[in-house]
C-alpha positions in Angstrom: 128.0 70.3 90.0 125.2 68.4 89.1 123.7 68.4 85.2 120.6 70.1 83.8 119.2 66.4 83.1 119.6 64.6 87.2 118.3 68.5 88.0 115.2 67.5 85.9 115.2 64.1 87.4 115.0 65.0 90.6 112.2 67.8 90.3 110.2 65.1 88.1 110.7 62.5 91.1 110.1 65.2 94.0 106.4 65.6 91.8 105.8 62.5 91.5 105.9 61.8 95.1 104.2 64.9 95.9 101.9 63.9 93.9 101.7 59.8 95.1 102.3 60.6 98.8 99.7 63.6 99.8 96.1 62.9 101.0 92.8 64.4 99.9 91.8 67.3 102.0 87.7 65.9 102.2 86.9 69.8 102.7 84.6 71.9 100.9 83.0 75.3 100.7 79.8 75.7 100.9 77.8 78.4 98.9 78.0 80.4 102.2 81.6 80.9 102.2 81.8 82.6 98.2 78.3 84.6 99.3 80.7 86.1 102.3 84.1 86.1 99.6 81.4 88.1 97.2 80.6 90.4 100.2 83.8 91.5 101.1 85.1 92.1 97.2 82.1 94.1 96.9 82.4 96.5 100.1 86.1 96.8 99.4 84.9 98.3 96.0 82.5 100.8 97.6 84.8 101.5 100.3 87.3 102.5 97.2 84.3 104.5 95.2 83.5 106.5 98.9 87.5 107.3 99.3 87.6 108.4 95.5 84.6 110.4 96.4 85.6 111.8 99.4 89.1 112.5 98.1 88.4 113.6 94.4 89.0 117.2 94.5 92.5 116.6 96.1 93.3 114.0 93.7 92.5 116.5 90.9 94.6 119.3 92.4 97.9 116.7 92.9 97.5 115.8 89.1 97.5 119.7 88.2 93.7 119.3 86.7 92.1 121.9 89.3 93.4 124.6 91.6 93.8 124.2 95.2 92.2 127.5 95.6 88.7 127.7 93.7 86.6 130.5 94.3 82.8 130.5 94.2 81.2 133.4 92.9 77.4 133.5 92.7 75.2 136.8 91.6 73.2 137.1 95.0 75.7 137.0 97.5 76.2 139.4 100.5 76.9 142.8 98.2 73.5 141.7 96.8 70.9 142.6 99.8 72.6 145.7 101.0 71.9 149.1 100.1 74.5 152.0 99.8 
């Protein structure tokens, strides 16, 4: 079995060669590429909000906060315009 301290020996060697050995990428981003990162967080955001719209009244009636069944009663409906 090997010790806690050649365990940390190893893992501090294995870094430091990692660390020696590896190349730089020469890469970049250019103010394009966060514009189109900024775009998509932003439409998944509003695609959320329209779901949460869309979806609201079922969301409320899993939670318990609003009937399935609401009825709309309004004064001039069809009883109002006919005449007995």
């Amino acid at each position: 079995m090997i010790s806690f301290g050649a365990q940390r020996f190893r893992l501090g060697m294995a870094t430091l060669a990692v660390g020696i050995l590896t190349s730089s990428a020469h890469a970049y981003l250019d103010p394009g590429t966060g514009s189109m990162i900024l775009q998509v967080l932003l439409g998944g955001v509003a695609g959320l909000a329209l779901v949460g719209k869309l979806y609201w009244h079922k969301l409320l009636s899993l939670f318990g906060l609003r009937r399935d069944d609401v009825e709309v009663t309004t004064r001039d409906g069809p009883e109002a315009g006919s005449k007995r």
